[in-house]
VMD Tcl script that draws the C-alpha trace (Angstrom):
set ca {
  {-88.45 121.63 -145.29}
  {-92.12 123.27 -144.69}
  {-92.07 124.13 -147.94}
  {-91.94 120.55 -149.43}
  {-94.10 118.96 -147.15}
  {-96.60 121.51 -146.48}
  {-100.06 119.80 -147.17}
  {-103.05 121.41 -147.31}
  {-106.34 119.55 -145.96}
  {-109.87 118.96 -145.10}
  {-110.26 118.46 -140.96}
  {-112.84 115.60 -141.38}
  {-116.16 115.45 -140.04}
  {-115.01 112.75 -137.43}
  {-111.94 115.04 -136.30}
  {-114.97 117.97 -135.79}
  {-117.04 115.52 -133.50}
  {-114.28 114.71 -131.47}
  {-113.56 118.10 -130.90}
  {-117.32 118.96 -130.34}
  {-117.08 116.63 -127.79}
  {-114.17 117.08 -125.61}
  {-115.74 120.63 -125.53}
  {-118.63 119.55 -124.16}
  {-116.67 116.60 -121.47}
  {-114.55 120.07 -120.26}
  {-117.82 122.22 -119.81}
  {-119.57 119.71 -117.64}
  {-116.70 118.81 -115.86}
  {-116.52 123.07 -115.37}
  {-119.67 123.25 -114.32}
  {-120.12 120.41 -112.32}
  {-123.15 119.22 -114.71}
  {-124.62 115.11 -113.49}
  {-124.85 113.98 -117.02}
  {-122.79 115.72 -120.84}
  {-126.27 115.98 -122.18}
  {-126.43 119.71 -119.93}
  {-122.84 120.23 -121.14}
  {-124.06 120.37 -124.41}
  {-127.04 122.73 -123.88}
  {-124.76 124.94 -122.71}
  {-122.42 124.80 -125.18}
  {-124.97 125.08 -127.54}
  {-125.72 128.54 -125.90}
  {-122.75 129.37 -126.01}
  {-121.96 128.59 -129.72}
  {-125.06 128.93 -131.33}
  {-126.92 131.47 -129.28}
  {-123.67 133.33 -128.25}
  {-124.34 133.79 -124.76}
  {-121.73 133.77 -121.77}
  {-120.86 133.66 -118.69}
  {-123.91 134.16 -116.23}
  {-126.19 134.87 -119.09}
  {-126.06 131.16 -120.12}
  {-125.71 129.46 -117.33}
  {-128.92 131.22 -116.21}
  {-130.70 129.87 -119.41}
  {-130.15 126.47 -118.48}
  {-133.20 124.46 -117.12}
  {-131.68 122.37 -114.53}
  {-134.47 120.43 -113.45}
  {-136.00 116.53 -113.49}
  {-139.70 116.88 -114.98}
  {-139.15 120.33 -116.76}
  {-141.55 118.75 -120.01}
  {-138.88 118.72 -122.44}
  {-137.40 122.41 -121.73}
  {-133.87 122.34 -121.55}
  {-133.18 126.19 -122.19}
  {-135.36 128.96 -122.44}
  {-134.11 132.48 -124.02}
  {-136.06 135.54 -123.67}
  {-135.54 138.06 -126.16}
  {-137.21 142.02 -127.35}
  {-139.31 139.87 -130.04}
  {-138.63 136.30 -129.18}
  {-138.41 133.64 -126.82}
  {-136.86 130.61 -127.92}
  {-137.29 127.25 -125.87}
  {-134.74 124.51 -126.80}
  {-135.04 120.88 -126.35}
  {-131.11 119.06 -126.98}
  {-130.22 115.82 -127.29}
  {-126.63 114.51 -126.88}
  {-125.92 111.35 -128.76}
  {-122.86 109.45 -128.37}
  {-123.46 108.05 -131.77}
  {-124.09 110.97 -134.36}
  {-125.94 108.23 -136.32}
  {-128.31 108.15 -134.02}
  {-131.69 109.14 -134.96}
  {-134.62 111.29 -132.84}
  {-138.27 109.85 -133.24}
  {-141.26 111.18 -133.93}
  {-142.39 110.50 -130.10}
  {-139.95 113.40 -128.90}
  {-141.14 115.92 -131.02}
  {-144.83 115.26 -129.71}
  {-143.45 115.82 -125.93}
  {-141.14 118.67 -127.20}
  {-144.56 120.63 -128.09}
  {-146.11 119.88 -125.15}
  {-144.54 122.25 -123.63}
  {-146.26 125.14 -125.03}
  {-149.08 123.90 -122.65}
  {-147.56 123.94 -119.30}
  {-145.82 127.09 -120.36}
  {-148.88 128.58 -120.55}
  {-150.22 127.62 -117.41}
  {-147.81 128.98 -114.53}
  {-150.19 127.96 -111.78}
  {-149.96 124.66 -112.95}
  {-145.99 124.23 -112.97}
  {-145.67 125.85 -109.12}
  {-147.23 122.77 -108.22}
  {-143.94 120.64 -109.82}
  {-141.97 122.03 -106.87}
  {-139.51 123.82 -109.46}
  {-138.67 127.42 -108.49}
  {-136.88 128.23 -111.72}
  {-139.06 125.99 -114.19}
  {-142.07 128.51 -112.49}
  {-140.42 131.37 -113.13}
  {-139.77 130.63 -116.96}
  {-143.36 129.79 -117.09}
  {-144.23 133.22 -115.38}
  {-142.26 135.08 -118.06}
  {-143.19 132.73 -120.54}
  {-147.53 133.49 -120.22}
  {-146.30 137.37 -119.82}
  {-144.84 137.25 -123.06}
  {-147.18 135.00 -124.55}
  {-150.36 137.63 -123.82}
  {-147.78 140.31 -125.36}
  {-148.26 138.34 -128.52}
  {-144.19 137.78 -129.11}
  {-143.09 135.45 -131.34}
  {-141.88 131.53 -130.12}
  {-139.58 129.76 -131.35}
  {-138.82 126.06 -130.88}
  {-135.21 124.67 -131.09}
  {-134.80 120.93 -130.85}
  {-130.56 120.36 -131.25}
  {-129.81 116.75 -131.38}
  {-125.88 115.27 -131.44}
  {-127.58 113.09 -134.48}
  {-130.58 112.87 -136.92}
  {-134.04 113.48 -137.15}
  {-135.88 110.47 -138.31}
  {-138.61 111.15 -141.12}
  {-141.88 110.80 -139.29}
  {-140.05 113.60 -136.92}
  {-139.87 115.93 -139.93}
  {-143.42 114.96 -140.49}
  {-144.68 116.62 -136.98}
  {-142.47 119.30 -137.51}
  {-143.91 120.24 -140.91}
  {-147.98 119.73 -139.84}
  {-147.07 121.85 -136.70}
  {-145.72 124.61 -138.66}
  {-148.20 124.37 -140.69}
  {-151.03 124.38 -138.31}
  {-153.37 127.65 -136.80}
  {-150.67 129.40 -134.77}
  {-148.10 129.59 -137.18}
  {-148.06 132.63 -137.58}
  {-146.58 132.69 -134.16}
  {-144.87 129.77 -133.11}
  {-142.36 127.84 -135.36}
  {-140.31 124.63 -134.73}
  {-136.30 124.28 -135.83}
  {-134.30 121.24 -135.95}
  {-130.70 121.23 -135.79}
  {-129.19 117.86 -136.58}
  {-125.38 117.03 -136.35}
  {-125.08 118.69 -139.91}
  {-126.34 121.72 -138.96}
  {-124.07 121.87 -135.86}
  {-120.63 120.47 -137.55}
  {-121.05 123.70 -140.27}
  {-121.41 125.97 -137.19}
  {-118.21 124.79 -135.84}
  {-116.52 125.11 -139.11}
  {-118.08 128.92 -139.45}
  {-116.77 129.65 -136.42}
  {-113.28 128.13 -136.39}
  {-112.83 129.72 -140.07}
  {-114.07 132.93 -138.61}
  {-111.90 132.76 -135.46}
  {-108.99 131.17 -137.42}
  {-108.59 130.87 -141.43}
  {-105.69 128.56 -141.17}
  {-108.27 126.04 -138.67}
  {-107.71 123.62 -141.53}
  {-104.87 123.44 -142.48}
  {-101.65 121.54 -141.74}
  {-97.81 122.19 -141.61}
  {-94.80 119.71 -141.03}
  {-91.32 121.37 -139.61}
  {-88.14 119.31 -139.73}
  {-86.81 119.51 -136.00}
  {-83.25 118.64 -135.18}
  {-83.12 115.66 -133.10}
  {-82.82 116.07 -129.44}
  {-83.30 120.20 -129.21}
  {-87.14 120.14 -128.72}
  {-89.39 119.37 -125.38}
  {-92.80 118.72 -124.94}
  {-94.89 119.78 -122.34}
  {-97.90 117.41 -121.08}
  {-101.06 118.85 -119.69}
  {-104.41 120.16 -120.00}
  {-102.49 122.53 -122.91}
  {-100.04 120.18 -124.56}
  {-97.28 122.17 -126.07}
  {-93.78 121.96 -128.05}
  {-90.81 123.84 -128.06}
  {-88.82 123.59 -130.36}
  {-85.83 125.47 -132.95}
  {-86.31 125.43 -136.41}
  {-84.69 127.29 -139.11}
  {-85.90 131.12 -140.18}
  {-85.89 130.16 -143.75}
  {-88.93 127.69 -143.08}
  {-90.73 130.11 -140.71}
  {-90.29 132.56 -143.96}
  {-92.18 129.99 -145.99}
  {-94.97 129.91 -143.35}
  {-95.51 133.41 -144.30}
  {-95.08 134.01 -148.14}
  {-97.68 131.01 -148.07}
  {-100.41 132.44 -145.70}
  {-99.96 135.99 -145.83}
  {-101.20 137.82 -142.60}
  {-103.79 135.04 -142.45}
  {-101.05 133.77 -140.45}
  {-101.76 136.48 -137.34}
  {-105.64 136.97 -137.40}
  {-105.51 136.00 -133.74}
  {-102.39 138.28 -132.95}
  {-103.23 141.41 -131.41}
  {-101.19 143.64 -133.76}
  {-100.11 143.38 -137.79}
  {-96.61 144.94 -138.80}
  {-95.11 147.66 -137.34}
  {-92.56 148.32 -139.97}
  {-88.37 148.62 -139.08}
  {-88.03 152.26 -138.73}
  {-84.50 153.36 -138.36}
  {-83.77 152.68 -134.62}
  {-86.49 150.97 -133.61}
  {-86.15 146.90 -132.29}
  {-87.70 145.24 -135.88}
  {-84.77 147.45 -137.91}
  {-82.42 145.44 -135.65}
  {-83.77 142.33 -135.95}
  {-83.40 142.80 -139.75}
  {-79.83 143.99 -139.07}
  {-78.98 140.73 -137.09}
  {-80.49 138.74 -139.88}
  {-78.31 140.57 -142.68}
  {-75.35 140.38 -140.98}
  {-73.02 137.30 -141.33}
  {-71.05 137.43 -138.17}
  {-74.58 137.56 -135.96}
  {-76.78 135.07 -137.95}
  {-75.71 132.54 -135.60}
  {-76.37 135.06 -132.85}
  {-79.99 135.60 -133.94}
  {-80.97 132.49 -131.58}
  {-80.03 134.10 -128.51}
  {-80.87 137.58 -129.32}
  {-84.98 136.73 -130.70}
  {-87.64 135.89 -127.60}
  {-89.13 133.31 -130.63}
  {-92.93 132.61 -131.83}
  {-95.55 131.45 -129.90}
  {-98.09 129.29 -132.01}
  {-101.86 128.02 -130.70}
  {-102.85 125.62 -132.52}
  {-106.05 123.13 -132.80}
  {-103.16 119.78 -132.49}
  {-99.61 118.95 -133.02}
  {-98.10 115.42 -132.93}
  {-93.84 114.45 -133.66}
  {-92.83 111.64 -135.91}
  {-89.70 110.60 -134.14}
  {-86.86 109.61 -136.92}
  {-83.49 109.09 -135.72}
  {-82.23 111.62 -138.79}
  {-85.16 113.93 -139.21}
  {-87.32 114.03 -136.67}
  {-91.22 115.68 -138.13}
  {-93.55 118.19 -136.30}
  {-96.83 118.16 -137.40}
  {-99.06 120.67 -136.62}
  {-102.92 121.38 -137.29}
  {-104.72 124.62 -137.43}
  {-102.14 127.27 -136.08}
  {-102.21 130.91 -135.33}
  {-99.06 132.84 -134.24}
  {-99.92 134.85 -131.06}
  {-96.41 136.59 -130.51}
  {-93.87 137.04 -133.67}
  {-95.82 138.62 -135.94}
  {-92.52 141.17 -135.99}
  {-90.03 138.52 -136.28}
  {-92.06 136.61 -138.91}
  {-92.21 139.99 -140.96}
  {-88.75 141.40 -140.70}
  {-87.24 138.19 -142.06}
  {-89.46 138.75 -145.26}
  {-87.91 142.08 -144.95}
  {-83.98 140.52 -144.88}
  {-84.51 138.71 -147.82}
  {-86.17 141.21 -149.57}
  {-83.14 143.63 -148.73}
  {-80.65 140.94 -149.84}
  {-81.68 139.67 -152.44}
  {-78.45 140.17 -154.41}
  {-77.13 138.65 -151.48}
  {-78.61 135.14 -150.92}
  {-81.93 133.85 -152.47}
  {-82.98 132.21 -149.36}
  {-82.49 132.74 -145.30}
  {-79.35 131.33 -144.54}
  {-79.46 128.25 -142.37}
  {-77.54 129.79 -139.72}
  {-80.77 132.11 -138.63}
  {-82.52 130.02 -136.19}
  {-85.88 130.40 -134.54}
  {-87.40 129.12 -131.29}
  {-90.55 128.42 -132.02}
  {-93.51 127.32 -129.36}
  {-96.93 125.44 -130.32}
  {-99.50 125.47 -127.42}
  {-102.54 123.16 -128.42}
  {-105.40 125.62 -126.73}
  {-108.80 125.89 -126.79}
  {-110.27 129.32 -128.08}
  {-111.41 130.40 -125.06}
  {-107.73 129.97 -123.54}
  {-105.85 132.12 -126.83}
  {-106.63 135.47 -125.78}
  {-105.44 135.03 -122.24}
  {-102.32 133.54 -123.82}
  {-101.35 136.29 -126.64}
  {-101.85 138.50 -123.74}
  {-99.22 137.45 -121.41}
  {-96.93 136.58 -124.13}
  {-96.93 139.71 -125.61}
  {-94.34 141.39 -123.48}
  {-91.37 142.57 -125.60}
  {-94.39 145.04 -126.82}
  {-96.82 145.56 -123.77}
  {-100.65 145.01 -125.15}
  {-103.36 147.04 -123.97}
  {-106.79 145.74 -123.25}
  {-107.59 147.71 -126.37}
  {-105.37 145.63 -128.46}
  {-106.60 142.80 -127.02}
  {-110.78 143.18 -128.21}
  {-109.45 143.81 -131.44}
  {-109.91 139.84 -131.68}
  {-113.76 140.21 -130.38}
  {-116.59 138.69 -132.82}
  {-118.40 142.10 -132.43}
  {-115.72 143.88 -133.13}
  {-114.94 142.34 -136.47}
  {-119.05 142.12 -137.39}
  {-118.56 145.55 -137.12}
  {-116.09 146.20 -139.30}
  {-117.71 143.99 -141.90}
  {-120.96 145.97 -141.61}
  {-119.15 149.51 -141.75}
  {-117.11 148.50 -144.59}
  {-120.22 147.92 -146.42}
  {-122.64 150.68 -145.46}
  {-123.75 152.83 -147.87}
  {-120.50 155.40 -147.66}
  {-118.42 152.96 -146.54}
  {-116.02 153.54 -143.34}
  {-112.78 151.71 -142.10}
  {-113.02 150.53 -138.88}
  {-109.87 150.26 -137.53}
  {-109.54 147.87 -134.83}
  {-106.09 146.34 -134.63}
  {-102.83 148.07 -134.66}
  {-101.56 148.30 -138.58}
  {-104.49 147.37 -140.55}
  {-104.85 150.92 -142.07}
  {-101.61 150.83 -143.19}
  {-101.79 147.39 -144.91}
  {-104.28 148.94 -147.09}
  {-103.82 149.80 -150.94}
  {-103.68 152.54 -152.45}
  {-106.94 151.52 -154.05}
  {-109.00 150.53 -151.02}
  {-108.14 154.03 -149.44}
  {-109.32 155.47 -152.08}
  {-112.70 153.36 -151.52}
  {-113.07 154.91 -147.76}
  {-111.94 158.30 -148.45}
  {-111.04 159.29 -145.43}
  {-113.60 157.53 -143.62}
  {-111.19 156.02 -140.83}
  {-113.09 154.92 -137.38}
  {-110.83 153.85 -134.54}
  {-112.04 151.36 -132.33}
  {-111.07 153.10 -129.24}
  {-112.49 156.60 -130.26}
  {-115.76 155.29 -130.93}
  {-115.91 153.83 -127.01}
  {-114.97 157.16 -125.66}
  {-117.80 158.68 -128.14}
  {-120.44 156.58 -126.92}
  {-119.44 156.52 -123.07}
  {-119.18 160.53 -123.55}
  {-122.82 160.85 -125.28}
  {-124.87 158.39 -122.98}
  {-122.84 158.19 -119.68}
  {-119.92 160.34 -118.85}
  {-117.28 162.38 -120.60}
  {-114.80 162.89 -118.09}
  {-114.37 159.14 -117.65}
  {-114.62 158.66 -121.06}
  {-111.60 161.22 -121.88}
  {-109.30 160.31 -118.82}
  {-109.57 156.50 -118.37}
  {-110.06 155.32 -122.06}
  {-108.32 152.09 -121.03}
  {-110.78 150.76 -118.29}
  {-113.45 151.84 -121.40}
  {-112.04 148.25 -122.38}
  {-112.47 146.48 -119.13}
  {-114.91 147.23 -117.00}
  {-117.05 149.28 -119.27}
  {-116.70 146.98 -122.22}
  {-119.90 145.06 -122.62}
  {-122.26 148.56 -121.05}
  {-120.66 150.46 -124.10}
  {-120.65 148.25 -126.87}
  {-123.97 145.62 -126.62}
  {-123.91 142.04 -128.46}
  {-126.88 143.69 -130.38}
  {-125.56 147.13 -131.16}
  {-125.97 148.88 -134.74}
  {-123.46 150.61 -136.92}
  {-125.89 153.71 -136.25}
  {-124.94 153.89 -133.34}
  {-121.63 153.95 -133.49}
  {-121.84 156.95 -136.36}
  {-124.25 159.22 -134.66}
  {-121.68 159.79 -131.40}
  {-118.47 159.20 -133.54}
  {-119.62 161.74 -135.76}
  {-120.56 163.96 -132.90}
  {-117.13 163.75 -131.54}
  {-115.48 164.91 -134.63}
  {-117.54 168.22 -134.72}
  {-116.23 168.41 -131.49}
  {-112.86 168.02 -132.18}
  {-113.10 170.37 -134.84}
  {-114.78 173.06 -132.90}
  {-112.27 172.40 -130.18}
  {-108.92 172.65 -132.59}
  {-110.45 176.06 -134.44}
  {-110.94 177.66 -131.59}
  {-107.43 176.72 -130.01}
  {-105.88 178.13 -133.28}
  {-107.76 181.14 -132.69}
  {-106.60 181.88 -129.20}
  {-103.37 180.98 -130.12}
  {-103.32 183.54 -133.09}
  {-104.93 186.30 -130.78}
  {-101.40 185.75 -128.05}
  {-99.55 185.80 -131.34}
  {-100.57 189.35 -131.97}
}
mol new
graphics top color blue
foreach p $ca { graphics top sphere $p radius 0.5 }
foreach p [lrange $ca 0 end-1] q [lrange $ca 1 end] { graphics top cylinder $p $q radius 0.2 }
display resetview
């Protein structure tokens, strides 16, 4: 049963660097890089930095002879040079030697006129902006990564150079394989709480299949009862990559049923047939083949379609509890692992979720930006609710109402507010959709502030307002 041999545990360090890795094998492979040491700048971009797509790629230094620059970043207040070092061996230490040619840089940087004559169009250009920004009197900042460690007498140049006459502007980071194996686990925890821990389902033999590819994955049935346990145990921790929370079983409506099928003793069998199943990601998944009991194992899972299923048998047992303590055997769920990379899971909860078609709306509600900013609103001064996936107001207590006071922001208002203030209103009110698609990253910036979310939502509701008092009006005046 799940529920006796449910483990929870650490991923170890060496499970992380493996990971790390493969990451970086499938980006240079992607990208068609010569060597994984520009794989990992780039996923370092991507990871650390947060940059995508063309953004990245374009911060890349592709060059022989670029003097130690692997990526250079320009920023309002910054520019940030990085210098990364991919070790096969984690162990593996960086010398003092390095650090001396890392801050060499500086000086060809400085001098574009100089680095035309390398022959290297983009290496000239970086230096171009570079010396622009430099007489602007911005801020530099030095970022050596390295797959490893830094060896003492590295530490000791970075310390005298920080310490020397410039800085006040220019400062040197290292980021050793600690540093990067506690951003991975920030960001897995982040993108999925459950990225540690660990399951085992009992399988009945012969009725499961496993696909091979570049996205292993399992089908397989097990019973409702354990699926239950799943859930009582991780709460909706269990769907922070789903796209919506619980709808509730209204009279009528397609979850009532499914708790109908599960109460009823002549369908339980039926339930099979009737339910499209669960679909799982998950970070790995391996089968212990026993003649009797064959084992699934699985590592760091999110479901990504079921989220209604999983609920409503909570529901059933709640409902009959006078009944039968447990979910009878005879309910049986088909159940789907797919081992995917993050990059790959929104993709996949979109096209899965097709019982209940998901908007593009629904689907951002799983955005990093979108959930910083529902941290930050939640605590600013009068704190709002930011409601950016389908159910999470009504999860809340009582209580934590209370705390907002009717401070409720919905995700998709505030894009129409701030498409209507800065850009246009008649898009903004007839194709609120596309807001999420092709206006998506013009409307809401990797940089953006809570303020400015507030100053157009706010404008919108006086608005609103205006607009419903003086329909009430005109309606009372054809009244009389």
């Amino acid at each position: 049963m799940v529920g006796k041999n449910t483990s929870v545990v650490n991923v170890s360090d060496k499970d992380i660097i493996g990971q790390i890795k493969q990451e970086v094998e499938e980006i240079t492979k992607t990208e068609n890089f010569p060597d994984s040491g520009k794989g990992f700048v780039l996923w370092i971009l991507e990871n650390y930095f947060d940059l995508q797509g063309e953004i990245a790629a374009s911060s890349v230094i592709d060059s022989p002879n670029d003097k130690r620059v692997d990526a250079f970043i320009e920023e309002d207040e910054a520019v940030k040079i990085l210098q990364c070092k991919f070790f096969d061996n984690p162990a593996k230490e960086v010398g003092g030697n390095e650090i001396v040619l890392f801050k060499g840089c500086l000086d060809w940087l400085r001098k574009p006129d100089e680095v035309k004559k390398l022959n290297l169009p983009h290496f000239h250009d970086v230096a171009l902006t570079f010396s622009e920004r430099w007489d602007e009197a911005v801020d530099v900042q030095l970022h050596f990564f390295a797959f490893g460690k830094f060896s003492s007498e590295a530490h000791q140049e970075r310390i005298v150079f920080n310490n020397s006459d410039l800085r006040e502007r220019i400062q040197i980071y290292f980021h050793d394989i600690e540093d990067i194996l506690a951003l991975y686990k920030s960001r897995s925890e982040k993108e999925n709480p459950l990225v540690n821990e660990r399951i085992e389902l009992e399988l009945t033999p012969g009725e499961y299949f496993v696909k091979k590819g570049n996205m292993p994955s399992v089908v397989a049935t097990i019973k409702g009862k354990d699926l239950l346990t799943m859930y009582t145990k991780y709460g909706d921790s269990l769907f922070e990559r789903n796209i919506r929370f619980y709808r509730g079983a209204r009279k009528g409506s397609i979850n009532a049923k499914i708790v109908d099928t599960i109460l009823d003793d002549s369908e339980q069998q039926k339930f099979w047939y009737y339910n499209n199943g669960i679909s799982f990601v998950c970070r790995d998944f391996s089968i212990e083949e026993h003649p009797s009991l064959p084992i699934l194992k699985v590592r760091g899972f999110q479901v990504i379609n079921g989220c209604q299923t999983t609920v409503c048998l909570s529901e059933a047992k709640q409902r009959a509890q006078q009944k039968w303590d447990n979910i009878p055997d005879e309910v049986e769920v088909v159940v789907r692992f797919i081992k995917a990379p993050v990059k790959e899971v929104d993709l996949i909860t979109l096209y899965t979720n097709s019982q209940n078609p998901v908007s593009e709306i629904q689907l951002k509600s799983n955005d990093p930006l979108q959930k910083r900013l529902k941290e930050e609103l939640a605590q600013y001064s009068s704190p709002y609710f930011y409601s950016i996936k389908e159910g999470d107001l009504q999860k809340l207590s009582a209580g934590e109402r209370k705390t907002f006071g009717g401070r409720v922001i919905e995700m998709a208002e505030v894009a129409q507010a701030i498409y209507s203030l800065t850009t246009d209103p008649a898009f903004a009110r007839r194709w609120r959709n596309r807001l999420f698609t092709e206006k998506y990253y013009e409307i809401f910036k990797k940089d953006i502030r809570v303020e400015e979310i507030l100053l157009p939502w706010r404008i919108l509701k006086v608005v609103d307002k205006e607009i419903a008092k003086y329909r009430r009006e005109e309606f009372n005046k054809l009244r009389k």
